[in-house]
N, C-alpha and C positions, 0 to 999 in steps of 0.2 A: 504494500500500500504506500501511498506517498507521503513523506517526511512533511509536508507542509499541507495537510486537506483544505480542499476550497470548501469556503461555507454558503452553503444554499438558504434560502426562506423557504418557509415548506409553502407557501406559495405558489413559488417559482417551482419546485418541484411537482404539486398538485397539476400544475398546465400539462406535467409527461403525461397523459393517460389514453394514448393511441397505442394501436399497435407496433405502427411505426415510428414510436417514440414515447419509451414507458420508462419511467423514473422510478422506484419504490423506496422507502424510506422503513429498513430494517437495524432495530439498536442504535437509532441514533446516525446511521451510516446512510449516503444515498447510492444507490446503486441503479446504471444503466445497463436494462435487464433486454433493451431494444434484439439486440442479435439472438439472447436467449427464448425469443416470444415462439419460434417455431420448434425446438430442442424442449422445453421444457414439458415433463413427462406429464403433469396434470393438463396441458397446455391453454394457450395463451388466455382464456378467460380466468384461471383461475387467478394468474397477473394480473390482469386488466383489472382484476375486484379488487386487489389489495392498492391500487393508485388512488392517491390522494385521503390517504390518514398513514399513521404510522402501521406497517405491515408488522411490526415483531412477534405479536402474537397468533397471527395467520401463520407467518412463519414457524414458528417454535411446537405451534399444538398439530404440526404434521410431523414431526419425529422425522427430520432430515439427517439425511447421513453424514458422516466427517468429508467424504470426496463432495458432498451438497457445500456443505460449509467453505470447502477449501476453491470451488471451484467461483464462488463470489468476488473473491478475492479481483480478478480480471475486471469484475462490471462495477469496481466500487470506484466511486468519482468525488465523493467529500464527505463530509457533514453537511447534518441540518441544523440548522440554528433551534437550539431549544424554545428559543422567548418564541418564537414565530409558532411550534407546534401548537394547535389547539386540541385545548385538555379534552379528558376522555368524556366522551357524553353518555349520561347516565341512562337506562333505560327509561323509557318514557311508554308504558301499556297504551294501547291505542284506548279513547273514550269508548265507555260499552253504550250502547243505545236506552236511550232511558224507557222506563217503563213503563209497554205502552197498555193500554189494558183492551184495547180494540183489539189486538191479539188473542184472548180469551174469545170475544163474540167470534171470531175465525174459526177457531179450535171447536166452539157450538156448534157454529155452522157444517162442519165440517160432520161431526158427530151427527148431526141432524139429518143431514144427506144419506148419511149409511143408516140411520136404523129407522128412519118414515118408509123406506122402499120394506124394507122387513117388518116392519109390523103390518103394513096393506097386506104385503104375502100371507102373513099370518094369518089377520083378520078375511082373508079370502078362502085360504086351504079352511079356518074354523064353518064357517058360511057354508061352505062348501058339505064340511063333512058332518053338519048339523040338520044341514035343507036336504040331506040326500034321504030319497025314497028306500026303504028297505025291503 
């Protein structure tokens, strides 16, 4: 790696997110991953998802090998500037639908439709087997 790394904004890094021009930002390091987008074994989408946040942990929860590690080496191009990373964003549950109670009449309704056909049937086969001449 080189004795003096250039320092990137993650910014400026965020704009790599093409194919033919992918920047990732693993450990702090930025790494032009561009040559690798056809070579690499998950391929290129699973890069493309890791541009623009810091990659380390996409990275790391794949269990990459020592020749993984060692072969980065070539595609690393500086640092990122810490001030410029923005922090990790917390989960956020999407809003649940409030509740609605017109849902219930649906659900009636729904109930309604299946057992009005079965009780005519019913009250039809009784009529039937009541009025019948013996």
């Amino acid at each position: 790696m080189a004795s003096d790394p250039k320092v990137h904004i993650f910014e400026e890094v965020a704009k790599h997110n093409k194919t033919k021009d992918c920047w990732l930002v693993i450990s702090g390091k930025v790494f032009d991953v561009t040559p690798f987008m056809d070579d690499h074994p998950g391929g290129d989408e699973v890069l493309l998802s890791a541009t623009g946040k810091d990659a380390t942990n996409d990275f790391e929860d794949v269990g990459h090998s020592d020749s993984a590690r060692d072969m980065m080496e070539k595609y690393y191009i500086g640092e990122v500037d810490p001030s410029t990373v923005p922090l990790k964003r917390t989960y956020v549950p999407p809003p649940q639908a409030p509740y609605n109670p017109d849902k219930i009449s649906e659900f009636v309704i729904k109930i309604l439709q299946f057992l009005v056909p079965l009780l005519i049937l019913g009250l039809a086969f009784a009529a039937r087997h009541y009025t019948k001449k013996e």
